[in-house]
Short mmCIF file of the C-alpha atoms (twelve columns), coordinates in Angstrom:
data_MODEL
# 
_entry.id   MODEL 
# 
loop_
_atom_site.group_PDB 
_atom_site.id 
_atom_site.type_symbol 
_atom_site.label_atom_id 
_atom_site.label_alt_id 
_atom_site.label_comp_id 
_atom_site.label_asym_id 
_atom_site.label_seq_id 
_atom_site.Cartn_x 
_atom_site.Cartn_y 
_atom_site.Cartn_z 
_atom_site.pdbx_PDB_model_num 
ATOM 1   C CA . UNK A 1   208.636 15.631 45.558 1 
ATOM 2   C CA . UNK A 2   206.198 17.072 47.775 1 
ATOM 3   C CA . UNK A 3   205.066 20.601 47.524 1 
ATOM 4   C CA . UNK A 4   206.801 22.382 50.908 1 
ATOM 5   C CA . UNK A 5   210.308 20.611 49.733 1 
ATOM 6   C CA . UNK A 6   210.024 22.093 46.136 1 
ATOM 7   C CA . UNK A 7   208.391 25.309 47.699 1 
ATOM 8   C CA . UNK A 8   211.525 25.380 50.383 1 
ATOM 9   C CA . UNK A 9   214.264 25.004 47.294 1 
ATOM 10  C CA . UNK A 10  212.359 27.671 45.461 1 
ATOM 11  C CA . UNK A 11  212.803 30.058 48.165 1 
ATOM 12  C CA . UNK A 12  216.424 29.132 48.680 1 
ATOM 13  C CA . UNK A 13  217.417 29.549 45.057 1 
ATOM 14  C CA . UNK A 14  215.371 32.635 45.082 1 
ATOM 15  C CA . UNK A 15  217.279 34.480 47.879 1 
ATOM 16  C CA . UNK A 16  220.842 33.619 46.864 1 
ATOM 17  C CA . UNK A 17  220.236 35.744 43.874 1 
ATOM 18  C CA . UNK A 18  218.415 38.841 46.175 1 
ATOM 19  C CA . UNK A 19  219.578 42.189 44.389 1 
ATOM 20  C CA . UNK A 20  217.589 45.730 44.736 1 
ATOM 21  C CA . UNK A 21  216.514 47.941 41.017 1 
ATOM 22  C CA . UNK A 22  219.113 50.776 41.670 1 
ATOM 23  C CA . UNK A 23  218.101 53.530 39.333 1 
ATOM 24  C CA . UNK A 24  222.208 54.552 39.848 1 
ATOM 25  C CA . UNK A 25  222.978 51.353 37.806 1 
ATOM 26  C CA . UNK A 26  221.006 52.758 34.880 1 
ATOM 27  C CA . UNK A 27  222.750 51.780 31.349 1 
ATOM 28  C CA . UNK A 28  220.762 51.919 28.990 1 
ATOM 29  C CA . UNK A 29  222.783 49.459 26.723 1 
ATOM 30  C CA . UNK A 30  222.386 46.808 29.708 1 
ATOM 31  C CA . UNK A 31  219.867 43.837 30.021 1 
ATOM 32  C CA . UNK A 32  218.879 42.996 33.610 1 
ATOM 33  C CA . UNK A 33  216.749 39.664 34.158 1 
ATOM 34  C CA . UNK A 34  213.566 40.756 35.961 1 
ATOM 35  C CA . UNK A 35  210.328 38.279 36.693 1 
ATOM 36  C CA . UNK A 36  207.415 38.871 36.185 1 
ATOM 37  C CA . UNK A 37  204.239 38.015 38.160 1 
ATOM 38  C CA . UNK A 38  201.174 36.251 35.647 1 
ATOM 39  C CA . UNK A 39  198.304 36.170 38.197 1 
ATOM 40  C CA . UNK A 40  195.827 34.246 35.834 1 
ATOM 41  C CA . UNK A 41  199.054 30.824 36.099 1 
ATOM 42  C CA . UNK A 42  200.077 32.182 39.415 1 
ATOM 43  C CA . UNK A 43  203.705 32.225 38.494 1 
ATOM 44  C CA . UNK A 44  206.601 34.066 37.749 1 
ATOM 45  C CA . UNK A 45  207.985 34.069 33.805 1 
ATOM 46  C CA . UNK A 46  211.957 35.257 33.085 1 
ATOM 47  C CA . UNK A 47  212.117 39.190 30.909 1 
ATOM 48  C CA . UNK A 48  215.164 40.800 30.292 1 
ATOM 49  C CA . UNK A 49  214.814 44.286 30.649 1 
ATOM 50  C CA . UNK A 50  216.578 47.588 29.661 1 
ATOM 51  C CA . UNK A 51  218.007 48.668 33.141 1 
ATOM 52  C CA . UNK A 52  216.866 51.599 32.770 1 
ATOM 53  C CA . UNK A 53  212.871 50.578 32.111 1 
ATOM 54  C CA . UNK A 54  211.030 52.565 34.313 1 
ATOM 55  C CA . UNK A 55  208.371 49.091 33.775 1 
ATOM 56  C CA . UNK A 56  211.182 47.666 36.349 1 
ATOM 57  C CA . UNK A 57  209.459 49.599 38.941 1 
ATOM 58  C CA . UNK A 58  206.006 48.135 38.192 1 
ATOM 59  C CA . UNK A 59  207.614 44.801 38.039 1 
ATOM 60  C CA . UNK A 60  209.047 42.214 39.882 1 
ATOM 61  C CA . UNK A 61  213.322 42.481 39.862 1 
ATOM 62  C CA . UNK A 62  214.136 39.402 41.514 1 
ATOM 63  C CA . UNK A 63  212.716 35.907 41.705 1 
ATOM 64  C CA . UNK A 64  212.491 36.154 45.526 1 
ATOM 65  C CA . UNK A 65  209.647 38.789 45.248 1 
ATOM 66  C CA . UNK A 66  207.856 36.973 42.822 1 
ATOM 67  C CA . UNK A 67  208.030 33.474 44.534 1 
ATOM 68  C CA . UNK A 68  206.704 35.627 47.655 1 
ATOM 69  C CA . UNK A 69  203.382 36.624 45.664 1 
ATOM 70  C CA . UNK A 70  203.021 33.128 44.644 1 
ATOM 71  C CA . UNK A 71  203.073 31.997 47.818 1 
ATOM 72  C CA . UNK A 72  200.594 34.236 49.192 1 
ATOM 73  C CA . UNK A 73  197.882 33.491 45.997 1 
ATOM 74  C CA . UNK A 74  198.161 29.141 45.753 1 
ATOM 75  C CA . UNK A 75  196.286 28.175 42.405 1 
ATOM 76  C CA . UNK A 76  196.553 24.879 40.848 1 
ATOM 77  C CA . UNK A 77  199.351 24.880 37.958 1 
ATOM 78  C CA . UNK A 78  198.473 25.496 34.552 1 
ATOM 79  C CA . UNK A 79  195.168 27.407 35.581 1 
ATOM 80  C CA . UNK A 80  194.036 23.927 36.412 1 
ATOM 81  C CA . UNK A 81  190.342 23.891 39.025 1 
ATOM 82  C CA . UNK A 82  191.370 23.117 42.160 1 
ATOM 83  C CA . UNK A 83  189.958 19.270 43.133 1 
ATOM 84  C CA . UNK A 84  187.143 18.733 45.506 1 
ATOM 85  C CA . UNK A 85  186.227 16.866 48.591 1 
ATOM 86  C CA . UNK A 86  182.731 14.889 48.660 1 
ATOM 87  C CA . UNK A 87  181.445 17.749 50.585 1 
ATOM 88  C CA . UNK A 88  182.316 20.655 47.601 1 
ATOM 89  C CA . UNK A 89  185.064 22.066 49.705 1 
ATOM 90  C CA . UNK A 90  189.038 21.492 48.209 1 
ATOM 91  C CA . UNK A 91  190.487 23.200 51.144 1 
ATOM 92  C CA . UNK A 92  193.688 21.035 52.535 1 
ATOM 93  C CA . UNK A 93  196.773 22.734 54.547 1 
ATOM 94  C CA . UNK A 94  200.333 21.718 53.542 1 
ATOM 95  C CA . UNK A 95  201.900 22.545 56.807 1 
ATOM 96  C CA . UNK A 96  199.651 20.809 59.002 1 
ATOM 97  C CA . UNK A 97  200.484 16.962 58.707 1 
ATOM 98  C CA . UNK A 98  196.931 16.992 61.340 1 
ATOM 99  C CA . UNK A 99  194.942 18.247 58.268 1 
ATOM 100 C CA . UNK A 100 192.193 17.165 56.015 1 
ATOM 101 C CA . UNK A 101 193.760 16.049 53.537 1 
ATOM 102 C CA . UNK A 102 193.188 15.948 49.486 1 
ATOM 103 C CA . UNK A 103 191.470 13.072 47.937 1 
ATOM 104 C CA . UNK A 104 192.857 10.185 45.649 1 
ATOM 105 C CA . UNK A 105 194.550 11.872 42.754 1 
ATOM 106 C CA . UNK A 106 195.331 15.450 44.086 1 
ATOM 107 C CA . UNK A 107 197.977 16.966 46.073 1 
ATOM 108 C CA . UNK A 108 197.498 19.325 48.676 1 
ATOM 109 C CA . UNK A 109 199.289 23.039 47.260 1 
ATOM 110 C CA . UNK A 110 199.213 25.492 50.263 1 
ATOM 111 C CA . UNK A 111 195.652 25.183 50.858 1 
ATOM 112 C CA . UNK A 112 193.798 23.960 47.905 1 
ATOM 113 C CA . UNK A 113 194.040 20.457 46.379 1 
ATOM 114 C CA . UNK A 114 194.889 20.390 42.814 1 
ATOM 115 C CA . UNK A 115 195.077 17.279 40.293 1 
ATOM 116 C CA . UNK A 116 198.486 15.376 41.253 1 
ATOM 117 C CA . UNK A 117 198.797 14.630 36.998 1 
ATOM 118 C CA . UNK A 118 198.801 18.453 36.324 1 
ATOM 119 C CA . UNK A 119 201.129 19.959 38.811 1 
ATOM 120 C CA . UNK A 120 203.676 16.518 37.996 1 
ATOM 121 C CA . UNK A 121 203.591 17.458 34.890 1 
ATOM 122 C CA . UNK A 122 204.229 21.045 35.187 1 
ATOM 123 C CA . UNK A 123 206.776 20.722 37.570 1 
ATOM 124 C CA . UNK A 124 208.811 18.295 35.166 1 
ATOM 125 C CA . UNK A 125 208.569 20.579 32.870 1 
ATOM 126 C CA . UNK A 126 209.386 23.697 34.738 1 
ATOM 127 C CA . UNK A 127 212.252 22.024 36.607 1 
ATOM 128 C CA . UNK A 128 213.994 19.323 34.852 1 
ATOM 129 C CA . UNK A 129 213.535 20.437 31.078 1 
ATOM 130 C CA . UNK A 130 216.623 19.454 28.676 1 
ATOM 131 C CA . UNK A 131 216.988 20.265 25.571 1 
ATOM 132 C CA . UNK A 132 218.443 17.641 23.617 1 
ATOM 133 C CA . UNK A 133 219.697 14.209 25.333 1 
ATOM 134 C CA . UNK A 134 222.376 15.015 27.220 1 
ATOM 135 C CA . UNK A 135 221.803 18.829 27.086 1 
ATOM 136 C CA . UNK A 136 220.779 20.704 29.762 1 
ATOM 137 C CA . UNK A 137 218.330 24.151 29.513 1 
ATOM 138 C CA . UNK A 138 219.944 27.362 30.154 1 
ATOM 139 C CA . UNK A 139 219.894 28.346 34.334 1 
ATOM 140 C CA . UNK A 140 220.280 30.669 36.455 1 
ATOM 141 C CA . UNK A 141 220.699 30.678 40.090 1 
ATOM 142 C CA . UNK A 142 220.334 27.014 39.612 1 
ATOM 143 C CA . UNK A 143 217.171 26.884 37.847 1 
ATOM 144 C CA . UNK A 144 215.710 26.556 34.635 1 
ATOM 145 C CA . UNK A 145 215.038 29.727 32.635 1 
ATOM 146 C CA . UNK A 146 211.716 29.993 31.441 1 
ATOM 147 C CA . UNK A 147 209.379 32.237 30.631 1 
ATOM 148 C CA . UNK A 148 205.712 31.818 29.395 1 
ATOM 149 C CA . UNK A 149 207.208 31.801 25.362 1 
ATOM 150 C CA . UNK A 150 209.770 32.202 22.864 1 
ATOM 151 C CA . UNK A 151 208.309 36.368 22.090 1 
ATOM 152 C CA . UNK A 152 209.440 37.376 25.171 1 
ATOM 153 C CA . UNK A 153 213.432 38.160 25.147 1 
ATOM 154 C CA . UNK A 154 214.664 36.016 28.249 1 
ATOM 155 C CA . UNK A 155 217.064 34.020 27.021 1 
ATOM 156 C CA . UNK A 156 221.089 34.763 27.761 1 
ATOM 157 C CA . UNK A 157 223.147 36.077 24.465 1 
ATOM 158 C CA . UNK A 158 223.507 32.853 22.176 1 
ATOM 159 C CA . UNK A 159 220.901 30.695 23.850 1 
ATOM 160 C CA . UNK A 160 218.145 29.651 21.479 1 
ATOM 161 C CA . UNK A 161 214.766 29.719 22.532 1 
ATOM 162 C CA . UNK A 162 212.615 26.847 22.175 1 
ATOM 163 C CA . UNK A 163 208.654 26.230 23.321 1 
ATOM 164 C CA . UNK A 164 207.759 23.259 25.287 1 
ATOM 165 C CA . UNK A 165 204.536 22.326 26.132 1 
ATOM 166 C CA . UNK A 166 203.448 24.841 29.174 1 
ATOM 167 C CA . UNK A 167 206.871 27.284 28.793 1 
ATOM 168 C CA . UNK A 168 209.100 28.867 26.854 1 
ATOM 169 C CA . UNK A 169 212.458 27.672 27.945 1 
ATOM 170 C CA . UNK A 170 216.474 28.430 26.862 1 
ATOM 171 C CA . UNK A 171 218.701 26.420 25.005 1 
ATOM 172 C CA . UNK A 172 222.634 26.487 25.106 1 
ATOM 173 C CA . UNK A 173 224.760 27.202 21.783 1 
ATOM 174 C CA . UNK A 174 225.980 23.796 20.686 1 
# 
């Protein structure tokens, strides 16, 4: 899957579940699923929050806003070097079909060219994670709830939390 289709589902998923922090909704007693932004993986990790956290201000609430910052910072997955040309450079453009492109082994990620083997494998993980055969991970707004591990309360009431090799992802009760 290249990276602009799985960038374009990303931002659809992201904007069906668009919803503003309204300090009015404030209940103490009430988890709200925030994400937040890790700069060093440039991505966004699943937290459920007191609705009333005043760190929900600092944060980012929905998974639109965080996608956005991702998209404005590309980085290779897993805090992976970026993959160079002959010439030192490992500049490419992913919405110019015109551009230079990456060399053998590396796909082209907004602008950089990253190791093809890395982000594969940290997309599977990210996006089609099970957790048992036949068993699905836990999802919202159609994707897979992760978050970067199993100390961080993400997971919805029930769901058991179990560690894969890059993320921290949600498993249904049985």
């Amino acid at each position: 899957m290249s990276s602009i289709c799985l960038l374009a589902l990303l931002f659809a998923a992201a904007f069906a579940s668009l919803k503003e922090f309204d300090q009015e909704d404030c209940d103490k007693s009430h988890k709200i699923l925030m994400y937040i932004y890790e700069p060093l993986l440039n991505d966004c990790f699943a937290v459920r929050v007191n609705s009333c956290d005043e760190r929900a201000k600092s944060k980012y609430y929905t998974v639109a806003q965080c996608i956005h910052k991702i998209a404005k910072t590309p980085r290779c997955a897993n805090a992976s070097r970026p993959l160079k040309h002959s010439d030192g450079s490992s500049t490419c453009d992913s919405n110019d079909a015109g551009a230079r492109k990456c060399p053998k082994g590396a796909v082209c990620k907004g602008t950089i060219c990253c190791d093809a083997t890395i982000e594969t494998d940290y997309l599977m993980e990210k996006y089609v994670t099970s957790c048992n055969p036949g068993v699905k991970a836990s999802r919202e707004n159609g994707q897979i709830l992760f978050s970067r591990n199993c100390s961080i309360d993400f997971c919805p009431d029930g769901a058991a939390c179990t560690m894969g090799r890059h993320f921290a992802f949600c498993c249904p009760p049985f």
